[in-house]
C-alpha positions in Angstrom: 127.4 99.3 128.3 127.4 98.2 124.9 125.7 94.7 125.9 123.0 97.1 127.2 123.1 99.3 123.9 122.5 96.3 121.6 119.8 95.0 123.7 117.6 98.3 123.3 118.0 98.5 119.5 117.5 95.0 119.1 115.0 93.7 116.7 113.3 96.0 114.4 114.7 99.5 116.3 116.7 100.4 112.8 112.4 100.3 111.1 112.2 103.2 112.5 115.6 104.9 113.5 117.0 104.7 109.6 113.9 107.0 108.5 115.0 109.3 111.6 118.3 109.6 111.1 118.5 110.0 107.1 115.8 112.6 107.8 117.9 114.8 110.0 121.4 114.1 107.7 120.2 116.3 104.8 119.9 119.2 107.3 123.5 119.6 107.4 124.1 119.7 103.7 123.6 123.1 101.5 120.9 123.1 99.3 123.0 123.6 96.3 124.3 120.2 96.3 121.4 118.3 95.7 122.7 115.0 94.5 124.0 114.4 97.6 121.2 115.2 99.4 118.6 112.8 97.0 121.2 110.0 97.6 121.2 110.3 100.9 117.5 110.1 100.9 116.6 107.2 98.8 119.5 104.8 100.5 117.7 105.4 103.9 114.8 104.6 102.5 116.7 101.5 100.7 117.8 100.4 103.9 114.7 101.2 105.5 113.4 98.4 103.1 115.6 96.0 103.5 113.7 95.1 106.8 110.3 93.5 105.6 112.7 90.6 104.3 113.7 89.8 107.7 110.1 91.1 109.1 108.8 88.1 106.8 111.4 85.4 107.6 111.0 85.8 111.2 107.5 85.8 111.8 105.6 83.3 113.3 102.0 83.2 111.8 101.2 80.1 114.3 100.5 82.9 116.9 98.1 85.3 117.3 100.6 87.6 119.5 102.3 90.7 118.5 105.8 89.8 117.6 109.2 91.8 117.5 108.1 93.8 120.6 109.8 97.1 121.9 108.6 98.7 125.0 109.8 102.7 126.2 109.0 104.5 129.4 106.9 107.4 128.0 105.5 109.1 130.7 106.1 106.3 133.4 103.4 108.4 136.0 100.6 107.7 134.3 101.5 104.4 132.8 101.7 105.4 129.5 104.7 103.6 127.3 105.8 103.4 124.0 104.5 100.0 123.1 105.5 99.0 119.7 104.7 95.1 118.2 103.7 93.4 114.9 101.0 90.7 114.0 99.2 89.8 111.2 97.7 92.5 110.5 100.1 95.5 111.1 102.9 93.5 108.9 101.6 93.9 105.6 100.9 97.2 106.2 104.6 97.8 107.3 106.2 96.1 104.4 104.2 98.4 102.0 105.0 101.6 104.1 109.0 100.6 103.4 108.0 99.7 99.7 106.6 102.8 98.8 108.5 105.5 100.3 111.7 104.9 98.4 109.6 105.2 95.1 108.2 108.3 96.2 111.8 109.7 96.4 112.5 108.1 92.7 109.1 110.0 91.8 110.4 113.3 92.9 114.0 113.3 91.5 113.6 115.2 88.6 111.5 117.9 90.4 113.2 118.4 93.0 115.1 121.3 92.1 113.5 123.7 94.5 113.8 122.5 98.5 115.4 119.4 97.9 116.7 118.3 101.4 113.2 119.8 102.6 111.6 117.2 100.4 113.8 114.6 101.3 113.2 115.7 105.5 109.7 115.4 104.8 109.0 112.3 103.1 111.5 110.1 105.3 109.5 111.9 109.0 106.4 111.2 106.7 107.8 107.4 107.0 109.1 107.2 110.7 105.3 108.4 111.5 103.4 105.6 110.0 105.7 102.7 110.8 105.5 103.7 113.9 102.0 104.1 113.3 101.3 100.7 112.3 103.6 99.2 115.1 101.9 101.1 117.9 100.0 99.0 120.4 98.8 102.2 122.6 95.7 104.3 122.0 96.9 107.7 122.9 100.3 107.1 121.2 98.1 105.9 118.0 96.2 109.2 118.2 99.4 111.1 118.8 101.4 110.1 115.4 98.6 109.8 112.9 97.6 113.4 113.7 101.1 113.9 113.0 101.4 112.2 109.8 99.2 115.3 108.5 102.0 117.9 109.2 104.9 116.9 106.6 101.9 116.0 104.5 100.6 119.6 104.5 103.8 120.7 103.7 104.4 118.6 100.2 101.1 119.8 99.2 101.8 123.5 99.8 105.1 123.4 98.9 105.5 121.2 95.9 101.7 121.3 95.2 101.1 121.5 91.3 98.2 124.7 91.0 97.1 128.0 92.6 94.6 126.5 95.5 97.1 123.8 96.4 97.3 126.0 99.8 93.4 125.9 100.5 93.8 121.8 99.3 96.1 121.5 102.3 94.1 123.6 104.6 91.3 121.6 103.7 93.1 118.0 104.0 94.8 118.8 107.7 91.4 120.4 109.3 89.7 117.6 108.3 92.0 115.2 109.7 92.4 116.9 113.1 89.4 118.1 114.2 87.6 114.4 113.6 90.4 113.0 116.0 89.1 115.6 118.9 86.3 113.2 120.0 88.8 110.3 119.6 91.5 112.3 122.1 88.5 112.7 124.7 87.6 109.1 124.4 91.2 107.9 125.1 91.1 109.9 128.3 88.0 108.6 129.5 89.8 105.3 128.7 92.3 106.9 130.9 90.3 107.6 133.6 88.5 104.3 133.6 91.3 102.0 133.2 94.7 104.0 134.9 96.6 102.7 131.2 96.5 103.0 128.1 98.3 99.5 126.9 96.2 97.6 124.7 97.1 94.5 125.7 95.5 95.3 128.8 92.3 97.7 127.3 91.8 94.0 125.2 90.8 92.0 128.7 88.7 94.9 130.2 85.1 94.7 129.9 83.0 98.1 129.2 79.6 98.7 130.0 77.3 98.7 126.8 76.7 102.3 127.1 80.1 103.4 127.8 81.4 101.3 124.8 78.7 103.3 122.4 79.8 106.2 123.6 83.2 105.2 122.9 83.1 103.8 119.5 81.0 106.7 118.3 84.1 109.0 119.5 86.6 106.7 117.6 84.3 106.3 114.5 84.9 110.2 114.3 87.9 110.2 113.5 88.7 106.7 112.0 86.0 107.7 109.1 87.3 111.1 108.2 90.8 108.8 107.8 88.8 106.2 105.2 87.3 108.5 104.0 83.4 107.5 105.1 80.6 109.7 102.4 80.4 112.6 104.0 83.2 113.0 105.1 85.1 112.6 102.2 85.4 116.2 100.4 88.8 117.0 101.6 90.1 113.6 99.2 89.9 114.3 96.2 90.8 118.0 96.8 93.9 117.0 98.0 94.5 114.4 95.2 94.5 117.0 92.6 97.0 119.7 94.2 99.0 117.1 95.7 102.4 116.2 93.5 102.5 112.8 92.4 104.4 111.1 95.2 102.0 112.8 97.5 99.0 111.1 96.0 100.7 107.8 95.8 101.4 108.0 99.0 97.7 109.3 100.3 96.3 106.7 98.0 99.0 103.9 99.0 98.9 104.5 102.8 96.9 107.2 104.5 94.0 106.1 103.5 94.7 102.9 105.4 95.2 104.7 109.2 91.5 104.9 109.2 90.2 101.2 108.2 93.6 99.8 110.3 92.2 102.1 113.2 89.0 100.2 112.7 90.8 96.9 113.1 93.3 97.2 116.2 91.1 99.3 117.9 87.4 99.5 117.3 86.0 96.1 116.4 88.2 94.5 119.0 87.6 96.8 122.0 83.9 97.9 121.7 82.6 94.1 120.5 78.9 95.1 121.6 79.3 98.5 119.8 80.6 96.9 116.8 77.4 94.6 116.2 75.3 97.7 117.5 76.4 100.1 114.5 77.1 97.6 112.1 74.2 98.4 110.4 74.9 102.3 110.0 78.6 101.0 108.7 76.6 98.7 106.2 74.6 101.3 105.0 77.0 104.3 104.7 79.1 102.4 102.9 76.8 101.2 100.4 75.6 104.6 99.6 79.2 105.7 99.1 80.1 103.0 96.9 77.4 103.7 94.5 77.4 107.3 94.9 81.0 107.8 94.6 81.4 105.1 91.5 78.5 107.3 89.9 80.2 110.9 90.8 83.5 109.3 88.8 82.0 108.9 85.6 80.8 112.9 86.0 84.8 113.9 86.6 86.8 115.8 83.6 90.4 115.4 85.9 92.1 112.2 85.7 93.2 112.2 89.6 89.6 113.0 90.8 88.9 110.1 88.9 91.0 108.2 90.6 90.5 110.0 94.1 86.6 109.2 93.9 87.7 105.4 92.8 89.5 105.4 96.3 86.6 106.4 98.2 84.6 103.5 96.4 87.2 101.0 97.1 87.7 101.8 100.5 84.2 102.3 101.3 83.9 98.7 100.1 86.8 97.3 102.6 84.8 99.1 105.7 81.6 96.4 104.1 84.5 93.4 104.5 85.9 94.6 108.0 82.2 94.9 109.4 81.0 91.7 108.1 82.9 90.6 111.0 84.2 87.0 109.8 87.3 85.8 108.9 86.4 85.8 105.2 85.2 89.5 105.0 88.0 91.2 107.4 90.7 88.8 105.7 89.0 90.3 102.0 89.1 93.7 103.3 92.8 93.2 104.7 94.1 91.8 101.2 92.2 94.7 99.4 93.8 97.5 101.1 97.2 96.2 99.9 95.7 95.6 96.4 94.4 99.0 96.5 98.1 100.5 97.6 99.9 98.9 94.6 96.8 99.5 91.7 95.6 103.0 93.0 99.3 104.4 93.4 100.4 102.8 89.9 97.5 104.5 88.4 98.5 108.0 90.2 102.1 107.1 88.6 100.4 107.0 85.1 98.5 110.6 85.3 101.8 111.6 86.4 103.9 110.6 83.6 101.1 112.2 81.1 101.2 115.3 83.7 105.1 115.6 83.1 104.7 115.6 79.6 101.7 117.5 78.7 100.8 119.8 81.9 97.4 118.9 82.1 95.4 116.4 83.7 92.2 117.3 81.8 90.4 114.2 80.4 89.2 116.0 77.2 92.4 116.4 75.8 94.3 113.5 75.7 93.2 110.9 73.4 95.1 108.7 70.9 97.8 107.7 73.0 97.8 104.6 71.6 99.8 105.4 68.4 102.1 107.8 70.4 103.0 105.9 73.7 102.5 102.2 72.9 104.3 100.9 76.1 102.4 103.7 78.1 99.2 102.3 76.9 99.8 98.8 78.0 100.9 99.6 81.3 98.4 102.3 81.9 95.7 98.7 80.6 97.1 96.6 82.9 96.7 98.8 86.0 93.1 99.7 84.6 92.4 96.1 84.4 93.7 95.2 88.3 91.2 98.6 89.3 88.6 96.8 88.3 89.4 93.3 90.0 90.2 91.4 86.5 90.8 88.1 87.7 94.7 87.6 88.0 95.4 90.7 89.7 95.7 91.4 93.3 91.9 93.2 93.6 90.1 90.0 92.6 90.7 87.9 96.0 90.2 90.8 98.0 86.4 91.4 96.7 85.9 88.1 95.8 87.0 87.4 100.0 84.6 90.6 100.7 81.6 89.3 98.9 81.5 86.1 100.4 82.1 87.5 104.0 79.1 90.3 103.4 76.7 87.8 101.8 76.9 85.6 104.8 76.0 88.6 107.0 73.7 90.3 104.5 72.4 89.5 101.2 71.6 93.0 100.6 74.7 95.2 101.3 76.7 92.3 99.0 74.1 92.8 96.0 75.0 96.8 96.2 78.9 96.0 96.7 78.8 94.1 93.0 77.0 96.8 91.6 79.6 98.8 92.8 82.4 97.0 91.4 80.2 96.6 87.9 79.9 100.1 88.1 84.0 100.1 89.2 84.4 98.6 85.8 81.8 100.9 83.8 84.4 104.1 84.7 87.8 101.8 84.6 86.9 101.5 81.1 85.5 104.9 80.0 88.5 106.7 81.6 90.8 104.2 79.4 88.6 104.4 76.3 88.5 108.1 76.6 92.5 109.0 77.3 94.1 106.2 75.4 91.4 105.1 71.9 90.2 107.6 69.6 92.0 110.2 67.7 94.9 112.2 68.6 94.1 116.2 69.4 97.5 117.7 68.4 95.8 121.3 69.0 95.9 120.8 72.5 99.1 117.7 72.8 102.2 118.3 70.7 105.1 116.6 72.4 104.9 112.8 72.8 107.3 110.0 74.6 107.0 106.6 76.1 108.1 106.4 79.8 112.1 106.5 79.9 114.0 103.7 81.8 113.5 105.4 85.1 109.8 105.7 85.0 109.6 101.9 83.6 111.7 100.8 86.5 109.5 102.1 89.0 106.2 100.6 87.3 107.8 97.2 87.4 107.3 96.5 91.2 104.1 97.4 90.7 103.4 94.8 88.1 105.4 92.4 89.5 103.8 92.6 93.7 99.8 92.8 91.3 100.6 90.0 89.9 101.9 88.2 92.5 99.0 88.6 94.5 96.7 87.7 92.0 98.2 84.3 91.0 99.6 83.1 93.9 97.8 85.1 96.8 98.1 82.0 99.5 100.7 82.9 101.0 99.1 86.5 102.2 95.9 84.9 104.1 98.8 82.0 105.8 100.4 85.1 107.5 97.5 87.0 108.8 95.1 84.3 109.5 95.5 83.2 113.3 95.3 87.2 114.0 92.2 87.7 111.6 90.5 84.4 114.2 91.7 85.7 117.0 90.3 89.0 116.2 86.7 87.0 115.3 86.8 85.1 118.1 87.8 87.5 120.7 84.6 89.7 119.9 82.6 86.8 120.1 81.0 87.3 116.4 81.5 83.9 115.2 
């Protein structure tokens, strides 16, 4: 029995049952006693962590297979299983799931007063969902948790939400999310239908008429583009941004944002090759117009998260260019980018949250000065202004640099309008520093100043230290995910 009990929870099975259980433990513990209850919450997260070391020791990146594989009879009758597995791909976005989530929790300790072990229940479900997420290798099981990721984060926007229309701002954020995943729910059935499983492994070696996969990936694009966000889908962002609390839109900026362009990869490019080439074109130019139209609507924004919200559409808009440039160079850019854009655009959420704690505003017209009054503030807050706009030395830099190269091989034209996005990127980088940090103080509207105390500094130095890393050193990131990114290439035929 026991023989039999180790060999089901082998592996990785404690990635996804330490989120589960320390989720449920809090339940059982009144609310008055809150230290016990935000304890309990960041060790399971802690623990939770402590698997990417192992994750990274043990993987093979000689093989283009997923690894650490766990398989569960779901609903056996229709051949549906709970198929979970890691490549190149899916493991960097794993490691920065576990990275971020305890920092959320350190985010929240002072403010969580009100509902703690609520909090707690919410965030750790919130990080069950998208490991699993990222480890699933079945389409209706993929559909199934990201449209569940929504829930606990409707709830920490209309709970611990930070003004009056933080309840439309989560309206907003979970209707747009569900109802662009309908069409991808009646595409998985056809799937269904078609095929009698949904395993990818197996939905990888079936071939789809040209029409069928068009039909297909248009059903699948619904719902991965609302995820990215794609212009014009993208209204329910930075919306959602503003009212969320800080850990929300670290989290939203660090890893939502991600299920979309990840949906992109494991399923879309590699099932629905002929598609892919097909609507390339639409992707290309989409894309381009929200690059340039978003980096313009940021220099227009008075709120220093919608700045940052519209700088997430740009940035993300630009890894869809990488991923549908369809060579190792682009899809490898646009891989490397989105965990670039996880570390600098939550770090920067971090900052407007540190000025929000102090001075209850995020209103770019008042601040100014900051300079004189929060020194170290200022040079962390430069740093992170300087990785958004790909300095080289920080973790953006390969990632475009990767994407420009990929996109001008495929198109001249769609890489010229990426780099003016990314000169225009720098154009509001700067303005937004220039404007909150130089100038003179405005003690009429600011009164009370500090630097960040030695809890906020500790959880802005993982954040320099992973930017860093990937910016000098960033070799070891393309040797992990390199035989997946060819064998994704190479499957599709786009070489």
């Amino acid at each position: 029995m026991l023989e039999h009990f180790c060999e089901c929870y082998s592996d990785l099975s404690g990635l996804i049952l330490c989120p589960v259980l320390g989720s449920i433990t809090p339940l059982f513990i009144p609310n008055s006693r809150i230290r016990p209850i935000r304890l309990i919450g960041l060790c399971a997260s802690l623990i939770t962590f402590l698997y990417p070391p192992v994750l990274w020791i043990q993987f093979d990146p000689s093989t283009a297979k997923s690894q650490f594989v766990e398989s569960l009879r779901w609903l056996p009758y229709e051949n549906i299983h709970f198929y979970l597995g890691i490549d190149g791909i899916s493991l960097f976005f794993v490691i920065l799931t576990t990275f971020l989530i305890p920092i959320c929790i350190s985010v929240g300790w002072s403010g969580m007063r009100s509902y703690g072990k609520e909090y707690i229940t919410a965030s750790l479900i919130r990080e069950f969902l998208m490991i699993a997420v990222f480890r699933m290798l079945d389409p209706l099981l993929f559909y199934v948790l990201p449209e569940s990721v929504p829930i606990p984060m409707f709830i920490i926007i209309g709970v611990w939400g930070s003004r009056q229309r933080k309840i439309k701002a989560a309206y907003q954020f979970f209707l747009y999310t569900l109802l662009g995943s309908v069409f991808m729910l009646l595409a998985i059935l056809l799937i269904l239908l078609q095929t009698g499983t949904t395993d990818l492994q197996i939905l990888l070696t079936t071939e789809f008429s040209e029409r069928r996969q068009i039909f297909l990936w248009i059903a699948f694009f619904a719902s991965f583009a609302v995820k990215v966000p794609m212009v014009p889908v993208h209204i329910w962002l930075p919306e959602a941004h503003v009212e969320a609390p800080t850990a929300g839109s670290v989290i939203l900026a660090g890893i939502l944002l991600k299920l979309g362009t990840y949906g992109f990869l494991r399923f879309s490019i590699p099932m629905f090759p002929e598609a892919t080439l097909c609507f390339t074109p639409f992707i290309y130019t989409l894309s381009a117009i929200a690059i340039i139209y978003t980096s313009l609507t940021t220099l227009r924004q008075i709120d220093l998260k919608k700045i940052i919200a519209y700088s997430s559409v740009a940035h993300m808009n630009l890894v869809t260019i990488g991923m549908f440039s369809l060579n190792i160079q682009g899809i490898g850019g646009s891989i490397l980018l989105m965990l670039s854009h996880g570390l600098v655009s939550s770090a920067l959420f971090l900052c407007v949250g540190v000025l929000y704690d102090r001075h209850k505003t995020r209103l770019v017209r008042y601040y100014g000065g900051l300079v004189s009054t929060m020194p170290n503030f200022s040079t962390i807050f430069f740093f992170f202004t300087l990785a958004n706009m790909s300095l080289p030395g920080t973790s953006s830099f390969i990632g475009e640099f990767l994407i420009l190269v990929g996109a001008f091989q495929r198109n001249s034209l769609v890489a010229t309008l990426a780099a003016l996005g990314m000169i225009l990127g720098a154009a509001y980088s700067l303005w937004l520093y220039n404007r909150a940090v130089s100038g003179n103080l405005k003690p009429d509207f600011l009164h009370k100043f500090s630097d960040p105390n030695g809890r906020e500094v500790s959880i802005f130095i993982p954040f320099l230290v992973g930017v860093v890393r990937m910016g000098v050193h960033p070799k070891v990131f393309p040797d992990r995910m390199h035989t997946s990114v060819s064998n994704l290439v190479q499957h599709g035929k786009f070489h």
